[in-house]
N, CA, C and O atoms as a CHARMM CRD file, in Angstrom:
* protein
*
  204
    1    1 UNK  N    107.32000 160.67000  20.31400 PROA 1      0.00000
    2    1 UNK  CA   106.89500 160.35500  18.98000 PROA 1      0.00000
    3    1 UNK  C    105.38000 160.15800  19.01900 PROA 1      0.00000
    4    1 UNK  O    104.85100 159.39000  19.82300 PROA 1      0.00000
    5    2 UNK  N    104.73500 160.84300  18.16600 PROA 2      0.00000
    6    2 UNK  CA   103.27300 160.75100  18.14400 PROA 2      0.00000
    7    2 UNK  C    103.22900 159.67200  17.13200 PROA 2      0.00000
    8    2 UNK  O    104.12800 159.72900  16.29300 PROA 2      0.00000
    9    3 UNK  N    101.98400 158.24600  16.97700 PROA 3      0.00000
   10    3 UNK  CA   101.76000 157.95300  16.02300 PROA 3      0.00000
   11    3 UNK  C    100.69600 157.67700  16.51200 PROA 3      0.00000
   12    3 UNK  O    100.51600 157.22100  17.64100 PROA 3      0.00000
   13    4 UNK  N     99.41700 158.07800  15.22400 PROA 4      0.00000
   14    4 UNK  CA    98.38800 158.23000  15.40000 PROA 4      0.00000
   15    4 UNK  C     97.47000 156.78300  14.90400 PROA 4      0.00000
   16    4 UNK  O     96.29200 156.90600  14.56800 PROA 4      0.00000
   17    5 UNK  N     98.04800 155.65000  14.90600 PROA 5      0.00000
   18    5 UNK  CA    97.83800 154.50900  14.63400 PROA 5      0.00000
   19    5 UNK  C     98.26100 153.40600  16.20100 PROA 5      0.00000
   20    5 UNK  O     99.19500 153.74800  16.92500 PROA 5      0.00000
   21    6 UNK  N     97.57600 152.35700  16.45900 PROA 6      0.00000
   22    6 UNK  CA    98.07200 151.29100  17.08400 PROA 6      0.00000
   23    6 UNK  C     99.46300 151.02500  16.61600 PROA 6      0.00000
   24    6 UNK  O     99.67400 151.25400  15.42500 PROA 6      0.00000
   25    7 UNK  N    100.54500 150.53800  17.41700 PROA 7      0.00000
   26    7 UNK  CA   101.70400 149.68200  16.71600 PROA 7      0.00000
   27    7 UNK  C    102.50500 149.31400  18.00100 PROA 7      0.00000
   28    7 UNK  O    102.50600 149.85400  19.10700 PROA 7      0.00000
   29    8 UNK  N    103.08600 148.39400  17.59500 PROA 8      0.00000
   30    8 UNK  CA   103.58600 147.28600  18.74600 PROA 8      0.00000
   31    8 UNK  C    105.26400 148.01400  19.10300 PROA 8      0.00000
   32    8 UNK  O    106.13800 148.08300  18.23800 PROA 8      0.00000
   33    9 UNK  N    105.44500 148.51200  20.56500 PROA 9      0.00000
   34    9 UNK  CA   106.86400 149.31300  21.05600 PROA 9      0.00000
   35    9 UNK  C    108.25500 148.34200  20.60400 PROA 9      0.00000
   36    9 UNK  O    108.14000 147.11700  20.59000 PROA 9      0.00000
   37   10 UNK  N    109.20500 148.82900  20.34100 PROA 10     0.00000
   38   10 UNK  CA   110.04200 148.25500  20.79800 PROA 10     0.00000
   39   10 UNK  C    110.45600 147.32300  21.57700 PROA 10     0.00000
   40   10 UNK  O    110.12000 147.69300  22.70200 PROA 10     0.00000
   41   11 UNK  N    110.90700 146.48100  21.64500 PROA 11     0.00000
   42   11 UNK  CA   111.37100 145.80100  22.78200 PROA 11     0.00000
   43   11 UNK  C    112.33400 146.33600  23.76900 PROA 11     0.00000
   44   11 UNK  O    113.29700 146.91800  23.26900 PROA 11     0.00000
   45   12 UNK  N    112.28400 146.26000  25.24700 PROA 12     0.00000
   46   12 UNK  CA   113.16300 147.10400  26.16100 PROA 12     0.00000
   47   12 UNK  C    114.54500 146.86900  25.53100 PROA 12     0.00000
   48   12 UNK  O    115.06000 145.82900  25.12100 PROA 12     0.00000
   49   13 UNK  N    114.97500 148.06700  25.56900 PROA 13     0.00000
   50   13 UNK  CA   116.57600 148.71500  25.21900 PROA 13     0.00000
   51   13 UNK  C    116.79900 148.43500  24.09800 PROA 13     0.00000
   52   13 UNK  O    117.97300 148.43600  23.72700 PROA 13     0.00000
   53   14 UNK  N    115.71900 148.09300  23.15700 PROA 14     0.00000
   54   14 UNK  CA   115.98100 147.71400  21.68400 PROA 14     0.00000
   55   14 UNK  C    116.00100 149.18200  20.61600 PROA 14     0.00000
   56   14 UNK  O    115.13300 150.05300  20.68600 PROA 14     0.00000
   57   15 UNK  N    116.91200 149.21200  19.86600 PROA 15     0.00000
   58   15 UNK  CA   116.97700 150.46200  19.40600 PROA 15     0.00000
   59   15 UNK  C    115.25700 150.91000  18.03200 PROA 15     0.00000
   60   15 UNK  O    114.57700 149.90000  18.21400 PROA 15     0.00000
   61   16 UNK  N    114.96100 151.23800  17.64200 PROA 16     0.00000
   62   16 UNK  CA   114.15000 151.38400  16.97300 PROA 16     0.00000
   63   16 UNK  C    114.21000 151.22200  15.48900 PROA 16     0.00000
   64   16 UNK  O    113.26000 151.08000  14.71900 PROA 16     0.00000
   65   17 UNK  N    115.34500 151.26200  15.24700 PROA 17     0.00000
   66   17 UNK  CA   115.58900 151.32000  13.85200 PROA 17     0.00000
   67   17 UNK  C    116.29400 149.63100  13.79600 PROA 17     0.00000
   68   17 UNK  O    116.65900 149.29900  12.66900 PROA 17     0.00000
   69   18 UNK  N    116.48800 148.63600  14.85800 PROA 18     0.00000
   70   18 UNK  CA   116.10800 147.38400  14.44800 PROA 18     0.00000
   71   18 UNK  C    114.94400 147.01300  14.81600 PROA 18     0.00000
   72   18 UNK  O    114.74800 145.85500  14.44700 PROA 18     0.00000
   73   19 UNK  N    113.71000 147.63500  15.60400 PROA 19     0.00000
   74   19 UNK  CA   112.91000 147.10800  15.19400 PROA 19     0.00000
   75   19 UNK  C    111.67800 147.22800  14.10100 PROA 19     0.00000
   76   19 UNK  O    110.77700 146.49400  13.69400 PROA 19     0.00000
   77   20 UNK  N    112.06000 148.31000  13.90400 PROA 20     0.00000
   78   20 UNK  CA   111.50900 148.96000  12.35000 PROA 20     0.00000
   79   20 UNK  C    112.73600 149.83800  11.46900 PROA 20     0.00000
   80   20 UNK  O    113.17800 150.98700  11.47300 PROA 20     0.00000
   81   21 UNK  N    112.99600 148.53400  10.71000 PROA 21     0.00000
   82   21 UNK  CA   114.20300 148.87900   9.71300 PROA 21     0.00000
   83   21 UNK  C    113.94300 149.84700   8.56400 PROA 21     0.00000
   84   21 UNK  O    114.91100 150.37500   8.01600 PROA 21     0.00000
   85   22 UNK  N    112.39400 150.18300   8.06500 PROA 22     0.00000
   86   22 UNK  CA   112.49900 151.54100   7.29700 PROA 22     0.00000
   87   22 UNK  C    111.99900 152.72300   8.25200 PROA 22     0.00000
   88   22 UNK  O    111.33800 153.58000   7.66700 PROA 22     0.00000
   89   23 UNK  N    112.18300 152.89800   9.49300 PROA 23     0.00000
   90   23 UNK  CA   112.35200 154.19600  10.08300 PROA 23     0.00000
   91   23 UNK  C    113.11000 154.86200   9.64600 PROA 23     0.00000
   92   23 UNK  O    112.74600 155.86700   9.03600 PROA 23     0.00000
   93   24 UNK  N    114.61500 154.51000   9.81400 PROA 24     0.00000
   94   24 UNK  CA   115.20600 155.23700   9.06300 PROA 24     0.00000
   95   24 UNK  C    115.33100 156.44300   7.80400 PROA 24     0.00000
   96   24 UNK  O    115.62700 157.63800   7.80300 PROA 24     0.00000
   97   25 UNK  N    114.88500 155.30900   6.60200 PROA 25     0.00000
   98   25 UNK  CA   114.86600 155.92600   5.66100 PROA 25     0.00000
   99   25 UNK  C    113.58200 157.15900   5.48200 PROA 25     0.00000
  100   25 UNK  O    113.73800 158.05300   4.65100 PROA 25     0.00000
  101   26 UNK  N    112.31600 157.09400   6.35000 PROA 26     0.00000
  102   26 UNK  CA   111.72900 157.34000   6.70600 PROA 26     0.00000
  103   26 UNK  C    111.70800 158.59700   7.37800 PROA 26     0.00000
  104   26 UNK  O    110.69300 159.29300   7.36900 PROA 26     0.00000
  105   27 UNK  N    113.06100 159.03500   8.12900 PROA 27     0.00000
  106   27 UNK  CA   113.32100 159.65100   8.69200 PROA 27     0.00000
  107   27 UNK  C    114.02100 161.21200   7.30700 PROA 27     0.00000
  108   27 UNK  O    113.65200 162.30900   6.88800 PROA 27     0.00000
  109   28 UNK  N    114.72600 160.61500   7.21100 PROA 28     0.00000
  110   28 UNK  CA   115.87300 160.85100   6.13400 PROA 28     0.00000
  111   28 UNK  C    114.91400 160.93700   4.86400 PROA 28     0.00000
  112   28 UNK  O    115.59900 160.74600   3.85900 PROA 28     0.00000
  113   29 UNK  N    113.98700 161.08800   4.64400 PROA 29     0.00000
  114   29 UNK  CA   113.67600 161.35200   3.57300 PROA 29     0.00000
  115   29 UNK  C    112.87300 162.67100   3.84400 PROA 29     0.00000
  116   29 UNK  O    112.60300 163.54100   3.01600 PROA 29     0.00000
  117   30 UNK  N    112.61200 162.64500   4.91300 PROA 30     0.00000
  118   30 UNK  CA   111.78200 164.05900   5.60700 PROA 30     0.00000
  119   30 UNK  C    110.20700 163.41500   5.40900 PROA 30     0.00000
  120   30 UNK  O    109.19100 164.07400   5.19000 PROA 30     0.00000
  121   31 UNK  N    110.31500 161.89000   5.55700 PROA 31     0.00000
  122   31 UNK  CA   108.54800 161.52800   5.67500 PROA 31     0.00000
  123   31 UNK  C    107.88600 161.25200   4.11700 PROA 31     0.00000
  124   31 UNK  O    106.72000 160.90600   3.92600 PROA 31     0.00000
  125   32 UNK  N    108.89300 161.48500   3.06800 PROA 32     0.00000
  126   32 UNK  CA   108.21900 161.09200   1.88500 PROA 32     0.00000
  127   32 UNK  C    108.68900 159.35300   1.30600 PROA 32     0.00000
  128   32 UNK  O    108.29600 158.92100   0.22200 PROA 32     0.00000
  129   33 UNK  N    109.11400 158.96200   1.76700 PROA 33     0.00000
  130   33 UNK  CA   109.64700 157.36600   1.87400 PROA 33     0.00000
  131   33 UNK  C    108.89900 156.37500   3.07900 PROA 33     0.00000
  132   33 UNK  O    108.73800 156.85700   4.20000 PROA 33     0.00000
  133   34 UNK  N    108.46800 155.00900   2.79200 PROA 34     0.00000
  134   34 UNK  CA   108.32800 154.34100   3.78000 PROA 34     0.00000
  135   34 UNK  C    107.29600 154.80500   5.01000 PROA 34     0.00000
  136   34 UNK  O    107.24800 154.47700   6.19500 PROA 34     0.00000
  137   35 UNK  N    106.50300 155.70300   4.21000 PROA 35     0.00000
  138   35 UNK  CA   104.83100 156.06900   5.52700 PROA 35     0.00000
  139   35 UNK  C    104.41600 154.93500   5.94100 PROA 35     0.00000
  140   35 UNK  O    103.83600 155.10000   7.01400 PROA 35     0.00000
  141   36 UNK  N    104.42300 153.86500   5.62300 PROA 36     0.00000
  142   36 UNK  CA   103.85900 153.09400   6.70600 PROA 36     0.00000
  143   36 UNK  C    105.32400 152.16700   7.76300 PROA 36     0.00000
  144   36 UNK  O    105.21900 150.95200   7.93100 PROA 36     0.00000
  145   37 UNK  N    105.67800 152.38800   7.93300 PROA 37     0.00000
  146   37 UNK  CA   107.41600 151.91600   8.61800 PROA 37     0.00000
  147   37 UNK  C    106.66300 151.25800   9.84900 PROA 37     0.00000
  148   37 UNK  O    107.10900 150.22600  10.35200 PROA 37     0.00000
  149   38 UNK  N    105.57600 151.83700  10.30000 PROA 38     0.00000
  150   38 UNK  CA   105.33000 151.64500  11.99500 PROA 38     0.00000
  151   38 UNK  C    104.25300 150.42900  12.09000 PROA 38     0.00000
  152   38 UNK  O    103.92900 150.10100  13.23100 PROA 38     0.00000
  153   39 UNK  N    103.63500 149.69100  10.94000 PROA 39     0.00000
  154   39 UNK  CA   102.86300 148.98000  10.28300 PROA 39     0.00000
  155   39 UNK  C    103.74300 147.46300  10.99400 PROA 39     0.00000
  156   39 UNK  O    104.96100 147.52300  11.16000 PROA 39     0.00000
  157   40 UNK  N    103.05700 146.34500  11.31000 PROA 40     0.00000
  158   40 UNK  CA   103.32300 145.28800  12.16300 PROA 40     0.00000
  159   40 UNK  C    104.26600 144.54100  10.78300 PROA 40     0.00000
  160   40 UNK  O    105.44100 144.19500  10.90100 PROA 40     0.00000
  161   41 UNK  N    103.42800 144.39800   9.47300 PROA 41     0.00000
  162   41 UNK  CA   104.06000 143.87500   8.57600 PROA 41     0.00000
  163   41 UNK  C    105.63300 144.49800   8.33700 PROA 41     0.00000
  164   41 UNK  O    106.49500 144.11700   7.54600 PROA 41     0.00000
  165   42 UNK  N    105.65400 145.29700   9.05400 PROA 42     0.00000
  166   42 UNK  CA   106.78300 146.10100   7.78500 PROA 42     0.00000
  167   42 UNK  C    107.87900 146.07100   9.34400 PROA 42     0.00000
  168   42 UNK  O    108.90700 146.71600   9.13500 PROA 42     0.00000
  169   43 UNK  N    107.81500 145.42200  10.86500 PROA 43     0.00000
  170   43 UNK  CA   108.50500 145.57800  11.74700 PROA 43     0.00000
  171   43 UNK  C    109.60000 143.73500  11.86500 PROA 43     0.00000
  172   43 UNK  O    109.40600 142.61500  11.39300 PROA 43     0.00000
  173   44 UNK  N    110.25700 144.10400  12.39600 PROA 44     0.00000
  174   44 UNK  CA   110.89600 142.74000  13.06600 PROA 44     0.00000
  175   44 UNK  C    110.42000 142.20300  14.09000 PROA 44     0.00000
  176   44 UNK  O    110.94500 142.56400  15.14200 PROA 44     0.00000
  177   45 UNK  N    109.45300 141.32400  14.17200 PROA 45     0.00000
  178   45 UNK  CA   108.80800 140.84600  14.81400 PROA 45     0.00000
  179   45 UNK  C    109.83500 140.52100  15.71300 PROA 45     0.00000
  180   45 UNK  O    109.29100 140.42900  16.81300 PROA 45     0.00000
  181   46 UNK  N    111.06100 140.29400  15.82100 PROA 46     0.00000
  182   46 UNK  CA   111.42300 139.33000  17.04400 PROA 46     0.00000
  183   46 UNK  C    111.76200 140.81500  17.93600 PROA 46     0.00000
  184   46 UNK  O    112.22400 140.68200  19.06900 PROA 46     0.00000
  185   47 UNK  N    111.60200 141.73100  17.57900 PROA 47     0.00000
  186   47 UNK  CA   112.51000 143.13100  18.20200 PROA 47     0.00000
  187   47 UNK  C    111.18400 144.12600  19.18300 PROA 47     0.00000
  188   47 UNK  O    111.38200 145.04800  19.97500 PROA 47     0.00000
  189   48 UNK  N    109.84100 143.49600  18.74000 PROA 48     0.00000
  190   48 UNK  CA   108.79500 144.38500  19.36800 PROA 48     0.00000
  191   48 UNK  C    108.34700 143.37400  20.29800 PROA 48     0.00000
  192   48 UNK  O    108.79800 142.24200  20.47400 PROA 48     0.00000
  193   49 UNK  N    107.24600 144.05200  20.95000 PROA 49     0.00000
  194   49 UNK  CA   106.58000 143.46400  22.06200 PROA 49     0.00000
  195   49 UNK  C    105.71000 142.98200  21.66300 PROA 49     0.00000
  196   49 UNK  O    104.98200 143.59900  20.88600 PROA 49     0.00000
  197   50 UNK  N    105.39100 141.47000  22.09900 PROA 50     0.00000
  198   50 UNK  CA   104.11000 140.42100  21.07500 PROA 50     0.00000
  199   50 UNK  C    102.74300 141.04100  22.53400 PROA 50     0.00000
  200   50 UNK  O    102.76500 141.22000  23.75100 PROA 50     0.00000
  201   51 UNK  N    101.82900 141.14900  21.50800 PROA 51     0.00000
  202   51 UNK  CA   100.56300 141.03900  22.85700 PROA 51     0.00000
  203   51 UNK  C     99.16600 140.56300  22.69500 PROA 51     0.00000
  204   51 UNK  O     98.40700 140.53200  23.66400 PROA 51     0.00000
């Protein structure tokens, strides 16, 4: 996955779509929904890596 912005990984073995819950839709919309998904505000903080 390219993202051409800073953003905080997953947490090990954590799936991605709990730690950024509009990936998804994001996905599924073909990219016209939820452009910023990968944005710190918009993640589950307890699911990424703090640094």
């Amino acid at each position: 996955m390219n993202i051409p912005y800073e953003w905080k990984h997953p947490v090990e073995y954590m799936d991605i779509k709990y730690a950024y819950p509009d990936f998804h839709s994001f996905v599924t919309s073909s990219g016209e929904l939820n452009v910023d998904w990968f944005t710190v505000e918009k993640s589950n903080t307890n699911n990424v890596f703090k640094q």
